[in-house]
C-alpha positions as CSV (number, residue, x, y, z in Angstrom):
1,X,0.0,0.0,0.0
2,X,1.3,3.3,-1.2
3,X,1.9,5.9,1.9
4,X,2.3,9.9,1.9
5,X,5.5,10.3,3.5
6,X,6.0,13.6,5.3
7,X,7.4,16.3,3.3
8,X,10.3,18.2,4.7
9,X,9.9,22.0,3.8
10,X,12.7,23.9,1.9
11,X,13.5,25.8,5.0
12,X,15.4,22.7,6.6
13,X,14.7,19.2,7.7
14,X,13.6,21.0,11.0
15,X,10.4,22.1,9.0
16,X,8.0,19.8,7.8
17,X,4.1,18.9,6.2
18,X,2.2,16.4,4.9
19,X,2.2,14.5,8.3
20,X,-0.2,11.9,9.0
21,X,-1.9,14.0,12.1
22,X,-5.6,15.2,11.7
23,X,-6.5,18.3,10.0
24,X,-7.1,20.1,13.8
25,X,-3.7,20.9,13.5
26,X,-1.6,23.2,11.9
27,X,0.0,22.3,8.5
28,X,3.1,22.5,8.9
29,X,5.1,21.4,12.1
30,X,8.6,22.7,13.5
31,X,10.5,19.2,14.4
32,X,12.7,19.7,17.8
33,X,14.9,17.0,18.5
34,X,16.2,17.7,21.8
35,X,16.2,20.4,24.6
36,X,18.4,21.7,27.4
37,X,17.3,23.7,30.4
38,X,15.3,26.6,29.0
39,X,16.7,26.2,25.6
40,X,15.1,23.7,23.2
41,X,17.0,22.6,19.5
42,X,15.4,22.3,16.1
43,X,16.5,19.0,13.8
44,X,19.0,21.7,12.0
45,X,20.2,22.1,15.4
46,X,19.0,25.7,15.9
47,X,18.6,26.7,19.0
48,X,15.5,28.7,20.8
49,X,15.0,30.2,24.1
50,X,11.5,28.5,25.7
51,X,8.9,30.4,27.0
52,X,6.3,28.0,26.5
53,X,7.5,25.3,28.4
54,X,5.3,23.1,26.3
55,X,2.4,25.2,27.2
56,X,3.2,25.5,30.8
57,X,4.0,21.6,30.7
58,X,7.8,21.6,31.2
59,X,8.1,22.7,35.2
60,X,11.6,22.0,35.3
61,X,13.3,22.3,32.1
62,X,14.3,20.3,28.9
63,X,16.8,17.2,29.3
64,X,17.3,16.7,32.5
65,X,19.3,13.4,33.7
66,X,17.3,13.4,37.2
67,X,14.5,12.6,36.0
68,X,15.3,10.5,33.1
69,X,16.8,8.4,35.7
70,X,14.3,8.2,37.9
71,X,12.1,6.6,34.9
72,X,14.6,4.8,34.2
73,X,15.0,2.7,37.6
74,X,10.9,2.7,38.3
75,X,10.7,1.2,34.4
76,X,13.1,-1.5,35.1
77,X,11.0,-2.6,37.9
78,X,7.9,-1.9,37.3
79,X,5.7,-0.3,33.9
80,X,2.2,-0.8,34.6
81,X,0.1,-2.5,36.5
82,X,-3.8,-1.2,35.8
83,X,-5.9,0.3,38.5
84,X,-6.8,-2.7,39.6
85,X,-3.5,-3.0,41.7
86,X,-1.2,-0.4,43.0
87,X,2.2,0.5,43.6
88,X,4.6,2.2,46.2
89,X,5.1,5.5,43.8
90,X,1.4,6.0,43.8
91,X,1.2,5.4,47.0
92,X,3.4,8.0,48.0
93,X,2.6,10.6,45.2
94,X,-0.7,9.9,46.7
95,X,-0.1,11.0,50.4
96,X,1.9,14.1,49.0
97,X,-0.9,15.1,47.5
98,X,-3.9,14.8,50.1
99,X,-1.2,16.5,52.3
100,X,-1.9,19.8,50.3
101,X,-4.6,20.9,51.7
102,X,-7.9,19.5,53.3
103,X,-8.3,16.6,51.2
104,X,-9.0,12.7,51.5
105,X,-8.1,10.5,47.9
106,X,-6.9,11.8,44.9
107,X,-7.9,10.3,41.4
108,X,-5.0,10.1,39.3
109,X,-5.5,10.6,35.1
110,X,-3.5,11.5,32.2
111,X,-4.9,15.1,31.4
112,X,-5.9,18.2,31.9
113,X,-9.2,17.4,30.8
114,X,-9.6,13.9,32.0
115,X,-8.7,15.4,35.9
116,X,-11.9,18.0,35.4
117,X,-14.0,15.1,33.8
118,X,-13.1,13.4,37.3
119,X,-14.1,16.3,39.4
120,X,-17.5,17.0,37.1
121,X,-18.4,13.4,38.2
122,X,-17.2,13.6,41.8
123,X,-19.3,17.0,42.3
124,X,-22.5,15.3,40.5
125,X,-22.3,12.1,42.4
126,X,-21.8,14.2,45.6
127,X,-24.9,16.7,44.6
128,X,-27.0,13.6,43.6
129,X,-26.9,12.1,46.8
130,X,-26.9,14.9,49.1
131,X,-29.7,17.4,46.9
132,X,-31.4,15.2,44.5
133,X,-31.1,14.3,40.5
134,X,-32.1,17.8,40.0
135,X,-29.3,19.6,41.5
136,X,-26.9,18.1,38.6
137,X,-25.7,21.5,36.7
138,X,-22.3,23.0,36.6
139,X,-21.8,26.8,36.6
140,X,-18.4,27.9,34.7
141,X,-17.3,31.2,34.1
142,X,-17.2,33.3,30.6
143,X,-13.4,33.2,28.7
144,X,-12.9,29.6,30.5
145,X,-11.4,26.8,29.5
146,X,-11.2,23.6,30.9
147,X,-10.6,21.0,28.3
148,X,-11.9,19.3,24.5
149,X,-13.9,15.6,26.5
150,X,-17.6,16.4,25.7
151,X,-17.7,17.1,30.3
152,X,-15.0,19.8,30.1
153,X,-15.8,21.2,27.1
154,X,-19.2,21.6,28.0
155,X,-17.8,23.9,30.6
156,X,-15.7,25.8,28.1
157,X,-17.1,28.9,27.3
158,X,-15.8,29.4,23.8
159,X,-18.1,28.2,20.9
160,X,-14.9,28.0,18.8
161,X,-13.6,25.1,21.0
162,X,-17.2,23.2,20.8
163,X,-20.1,24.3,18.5
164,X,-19.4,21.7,15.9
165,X,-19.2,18.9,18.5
166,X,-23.0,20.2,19.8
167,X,-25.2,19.1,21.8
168,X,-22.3,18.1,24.9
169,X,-23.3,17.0,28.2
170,X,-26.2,19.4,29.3
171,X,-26.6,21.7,32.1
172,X,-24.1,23.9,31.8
173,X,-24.2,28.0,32.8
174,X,-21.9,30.6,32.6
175,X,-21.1,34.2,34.0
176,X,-18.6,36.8,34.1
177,X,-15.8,36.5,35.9
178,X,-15.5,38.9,38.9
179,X,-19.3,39.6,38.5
180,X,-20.3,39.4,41.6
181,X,-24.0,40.1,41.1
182,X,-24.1,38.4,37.9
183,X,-22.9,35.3,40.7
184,X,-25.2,35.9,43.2
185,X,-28.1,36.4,40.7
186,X,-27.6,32.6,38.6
187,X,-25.9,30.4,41.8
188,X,-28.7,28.6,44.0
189,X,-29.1,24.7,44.7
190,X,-29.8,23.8,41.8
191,X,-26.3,23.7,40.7
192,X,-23.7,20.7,41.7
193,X,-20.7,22.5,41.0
194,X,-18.6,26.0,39.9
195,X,-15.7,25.1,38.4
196,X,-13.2,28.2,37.6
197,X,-9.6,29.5,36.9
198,X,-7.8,31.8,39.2
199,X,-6.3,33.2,36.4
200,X,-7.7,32.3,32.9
201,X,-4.7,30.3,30.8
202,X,-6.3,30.2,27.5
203,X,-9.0,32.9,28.0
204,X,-6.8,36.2,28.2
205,X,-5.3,35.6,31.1
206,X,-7.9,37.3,33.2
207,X,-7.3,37.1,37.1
208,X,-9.9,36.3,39.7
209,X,-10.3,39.4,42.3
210,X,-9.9,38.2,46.1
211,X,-13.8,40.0,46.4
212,X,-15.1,37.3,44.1
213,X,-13.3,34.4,45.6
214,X,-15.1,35.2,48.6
215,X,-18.5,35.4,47.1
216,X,-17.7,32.1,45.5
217,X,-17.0,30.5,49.4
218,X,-19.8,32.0,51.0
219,X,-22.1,31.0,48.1
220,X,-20.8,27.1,47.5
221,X,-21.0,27.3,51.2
222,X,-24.7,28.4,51.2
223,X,-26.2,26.2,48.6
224,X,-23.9,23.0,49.7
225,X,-22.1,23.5,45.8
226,X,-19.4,22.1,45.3
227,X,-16.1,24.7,43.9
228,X,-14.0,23.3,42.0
229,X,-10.7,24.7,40.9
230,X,-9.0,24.1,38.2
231,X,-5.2,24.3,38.5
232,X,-3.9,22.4,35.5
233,X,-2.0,25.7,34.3
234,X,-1.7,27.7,37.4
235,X,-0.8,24.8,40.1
236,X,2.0,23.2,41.1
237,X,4.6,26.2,41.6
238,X,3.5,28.1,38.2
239,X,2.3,31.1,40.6
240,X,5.4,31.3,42.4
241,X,3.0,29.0,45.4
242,X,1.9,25.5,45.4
243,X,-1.6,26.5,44.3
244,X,-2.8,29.8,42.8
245,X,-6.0,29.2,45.0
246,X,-3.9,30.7,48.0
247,X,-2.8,34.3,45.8
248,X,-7.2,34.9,45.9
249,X,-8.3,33.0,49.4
250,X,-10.3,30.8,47.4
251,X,-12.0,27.7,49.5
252,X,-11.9,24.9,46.8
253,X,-13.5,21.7,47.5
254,X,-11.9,20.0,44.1
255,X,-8.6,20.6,43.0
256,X,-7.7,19.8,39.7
257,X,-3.7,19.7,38.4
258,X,-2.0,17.9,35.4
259,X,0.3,20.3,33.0
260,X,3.5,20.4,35.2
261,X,2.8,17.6,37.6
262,X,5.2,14.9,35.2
263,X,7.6,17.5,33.9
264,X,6.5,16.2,30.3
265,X,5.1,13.2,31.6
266,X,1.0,12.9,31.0
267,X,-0.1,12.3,34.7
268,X,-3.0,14.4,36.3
269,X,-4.6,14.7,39.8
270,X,-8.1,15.1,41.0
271,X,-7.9,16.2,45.0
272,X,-11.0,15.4,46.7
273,X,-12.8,16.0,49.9
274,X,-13.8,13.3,52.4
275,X,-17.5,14.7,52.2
276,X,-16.9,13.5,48.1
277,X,-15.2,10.4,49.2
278,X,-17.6,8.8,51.4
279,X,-20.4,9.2,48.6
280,X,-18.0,6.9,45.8
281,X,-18.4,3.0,45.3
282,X,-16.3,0.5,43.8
283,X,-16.6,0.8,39.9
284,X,-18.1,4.7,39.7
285,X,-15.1,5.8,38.1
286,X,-11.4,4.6,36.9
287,X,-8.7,4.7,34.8
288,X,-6.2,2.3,32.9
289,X,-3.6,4.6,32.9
290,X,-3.8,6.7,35.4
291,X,-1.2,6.5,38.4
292,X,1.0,4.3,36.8
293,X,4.2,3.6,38.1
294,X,6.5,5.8,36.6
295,X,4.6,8.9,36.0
296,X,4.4,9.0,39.8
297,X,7.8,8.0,40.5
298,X,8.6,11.3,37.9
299,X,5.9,13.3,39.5
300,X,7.0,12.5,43.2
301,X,10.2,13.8,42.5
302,X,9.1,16.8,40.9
303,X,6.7,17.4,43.5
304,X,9.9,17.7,46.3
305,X,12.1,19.8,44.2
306,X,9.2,22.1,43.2
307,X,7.9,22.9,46.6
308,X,11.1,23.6,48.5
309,X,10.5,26.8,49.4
310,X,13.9,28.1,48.4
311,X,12.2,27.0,44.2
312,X,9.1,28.7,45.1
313,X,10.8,31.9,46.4
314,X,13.0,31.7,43.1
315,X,9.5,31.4,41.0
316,X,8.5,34.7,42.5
317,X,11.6,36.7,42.3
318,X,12.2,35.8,38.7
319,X,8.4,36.4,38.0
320,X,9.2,39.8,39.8
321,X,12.0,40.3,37.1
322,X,10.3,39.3,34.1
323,X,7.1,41.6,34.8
324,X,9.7,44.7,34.9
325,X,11.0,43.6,32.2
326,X,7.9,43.0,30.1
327,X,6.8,46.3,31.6
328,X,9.7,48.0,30.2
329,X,9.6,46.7,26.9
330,X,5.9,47.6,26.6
331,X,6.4,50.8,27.1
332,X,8.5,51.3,23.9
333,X,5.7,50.5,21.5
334,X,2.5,52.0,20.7
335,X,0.5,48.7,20.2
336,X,1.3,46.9,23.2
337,X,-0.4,47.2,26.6
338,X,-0.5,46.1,30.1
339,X,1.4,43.1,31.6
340,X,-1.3,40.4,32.9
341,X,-0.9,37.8,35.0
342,X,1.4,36.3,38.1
343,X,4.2,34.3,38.8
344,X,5.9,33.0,35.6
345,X,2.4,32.5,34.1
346,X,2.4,36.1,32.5
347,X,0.8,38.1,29.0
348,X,1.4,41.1,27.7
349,X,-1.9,42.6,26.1
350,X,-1.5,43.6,21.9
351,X,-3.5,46.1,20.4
352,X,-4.1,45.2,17.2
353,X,-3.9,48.4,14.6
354,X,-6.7,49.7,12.4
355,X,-4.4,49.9,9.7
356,X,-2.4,46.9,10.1
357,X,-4.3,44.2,7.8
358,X,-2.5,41.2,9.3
359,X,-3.5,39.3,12.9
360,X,-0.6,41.0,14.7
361,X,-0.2,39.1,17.3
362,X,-0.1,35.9,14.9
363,X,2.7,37.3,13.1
364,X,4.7,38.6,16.2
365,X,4.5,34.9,17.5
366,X,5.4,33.6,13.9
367,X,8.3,36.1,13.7
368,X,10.1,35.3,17.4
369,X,9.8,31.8,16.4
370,X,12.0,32.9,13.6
371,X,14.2,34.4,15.5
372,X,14.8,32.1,18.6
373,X,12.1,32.6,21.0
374,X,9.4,30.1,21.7
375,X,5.9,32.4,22.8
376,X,2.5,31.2,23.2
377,X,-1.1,33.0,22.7
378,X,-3.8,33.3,25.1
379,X,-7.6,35.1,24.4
380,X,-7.4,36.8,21.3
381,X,-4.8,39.2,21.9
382,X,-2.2,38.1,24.8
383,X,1.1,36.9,24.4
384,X,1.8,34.0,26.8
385,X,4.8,33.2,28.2
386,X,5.3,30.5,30.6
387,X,8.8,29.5,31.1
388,X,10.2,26.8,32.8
389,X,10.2,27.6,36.4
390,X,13.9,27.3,36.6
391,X,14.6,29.9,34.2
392,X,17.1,32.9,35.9
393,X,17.5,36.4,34.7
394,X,19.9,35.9,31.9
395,X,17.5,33.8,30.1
396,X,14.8,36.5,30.5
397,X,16.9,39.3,29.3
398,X,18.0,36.9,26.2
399,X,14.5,36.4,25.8
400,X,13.5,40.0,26.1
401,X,15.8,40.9,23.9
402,X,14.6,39.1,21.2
403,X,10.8,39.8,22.1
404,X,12.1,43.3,21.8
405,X,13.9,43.1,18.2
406,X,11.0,41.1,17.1
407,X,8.1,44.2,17.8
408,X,10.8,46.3,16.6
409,X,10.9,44.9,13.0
410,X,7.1,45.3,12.4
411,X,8.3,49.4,12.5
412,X,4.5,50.2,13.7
């Protein structure tokens, strides 16, 4: 049988199309081949500066011979064994977990999305017992995200992400974040959960006030719902703190984390309550995959590093560095705006000109790909940058420096 091999572009063997991947994705692909620290390499060996981080995946760098061999012991001992049986990593990734905060189990997944399908479950098995098979909807908030399983997407507020997929899993509402009487006004008993992001990831980066976390206690509180938090971007050390929760005083029941918990690794964690826990029987939920052996050896080990607090006070004084620095570079240019976000998961706003016929902020990511510097997009007009937490200030003035020559070039 006759097969469409992928076709390298003229630009290098680093560039390349025709891959068998589904049309969701872009075209053409950039090939990296190996990565180091903060830096990541190209198959012609060129070399960029990551502010990705995989989209906030890569907690603590590219290549790193720690936890590579960490793998490698737990994967000469032990792969898999299904969640019909356990092992000691689990176990112990498990109990650093629950530690965390006031929680009893934790579900282990693969994803993002798979840890909020969990907690969408836990909160309408919880609300189903305690309130009735009326009380099953889920509030969300406008500009959310929360992942592309027919659950989570339902709860993603963008009808890019999910009209063609319509109808998802009904029940779903949303409101504004930071509306407080918008809140008040839609929340009652009828609702099982509120899931929400402290600070939006793919939605603009928009920040929750400490004023709304508080309305979202007291009300979960009132009407026995169940808040859900969902920290797959902004937990684990992202903020600069082990959960962004913490930056707003917000009470979550659920705590949702995956991105930077396996350092590359797909692994995810659903925290839940005992009040959840003792409502679960045998069989109302599972995973093959999930808590296997060596993504929780990996994550374990990750887990210590990040939440020394010597890392965590490093997080914060480099985010303290960057933000001046994004700050300054702002204010050279008439088409860029203010600096969102906290710790090292930061945006700076673009203002798209009237007379500037291209999607600027496409181009501007386009171009400091081109030129060494690997930058993300949140909302419609944000550039995201989300290092590797252990970048230092000499890889956030190399990367400044070419975010800098980059808006320069477009001479607007």
């Amino acid at each position: 049988m006759a097969e469409d091999k992928p076709t390298l572009c003229c630009k290098g063997k680093a560039r390349t199309y025709n891959v068998p991947f589904p049309k969701n994705y872009n075209p053409e692909f950039l090939i990296f081949e190996k990565g180091e620290g903060v830096y990541l390499y190209d198959l012609d060996g060129k070399k960029y500066i990551d502010f990705g981080a995989g989209i906030a995946v890569n907690s603590l760098g590219h290549g790193r011979e720690d936890l590579a061999e960490t793998a490698y012991e737990q994967m000469k001992k032990l792969t898999h064994t299904s969640n019909l049986f356990t092992s000691e990593p689990a176990i112990i990734l498990a109990a650093k977990l629950v530690s965390l905060g006031n929680f009893a189990a934790v579900h282990f997944g693969n994803s993002g999305t798979e840890a909020n399908e969990a907690a969408i479950k836990y909160a309408r098995l919880y609300s189903c017992n305690k309130k009735g098979n009326n009380s099953h909807k889920i509030l969300a908030m406008e500009s959310g995200f929360h992942g592309r399983t027919m659950g989570a997407l339902a709860c993603t507020h963008n009808p890019l992400y999910k009209t063609s997929f319509e109808p998802l899993v009904p029940g779903a509402e949303f409101v504004p974040l930071n509306d407080i009487d918008a809140l008040t006004k839609k929340l009652d008993s009828s609702f099982a959960a509120v899931i929400v992001e402290v600070i939006q990831g793919e939605g603009g980066l928009n920040m929750m006030t400490k004023e709304y976390a508080k309305a979202l206690n007291t009300l979960c509180q009132k009407h026995d719902v169940i808040l859900i938090a969902d920290e797959i971007q902004t937990g684990i050390g992202r903020t600069g703190w082990p959960f962004a929760c913490s930056i707003v005083d917000l009470e979550p029941d659920i705590i949702s984390l995956a991105k930077p918990l396996g350092g590359g690794l797909p692994i995810s964690a659903t925290l839940i309550p005992e009040k959840i826990n003792n409502c679960i029987k045998v069989g109302e939920h599972g995973t093959t995959f999930g808590g296997g052996p060596v993504t929780c050896a990996v994550a374990g080990h990750i887990l210590d590093i990040i939440f020394n607090p010597f890392f965590l006070e490093n997080v914060r004084k480099n985010s303290e560095y960057l933000i001046k620095k994004l700050k300054e570079t702002s204010a050279k240019f008439n088409f860029t705006g203010e600096v969102l976000g906290t710790g090292l998961l930061l945006g700076l706003k673009i203002n798209q000109p009237k007379e500037y016929e291209k999607d600027l902020i496409k181009e501007i990511i386009v171009k400091c790909e081109e030129n060494g510097l690997i930058i993300l997009k949140s909302g419609k007009n944000v550039i995201r940058i989300t290092p590797p937490l252990i970048i230092e200030e000499k890889h956030i003035d190399e990367g400044i420096e070419i975010l800098t020559k980059t808006l320069e070039s477009f001479g607007i």
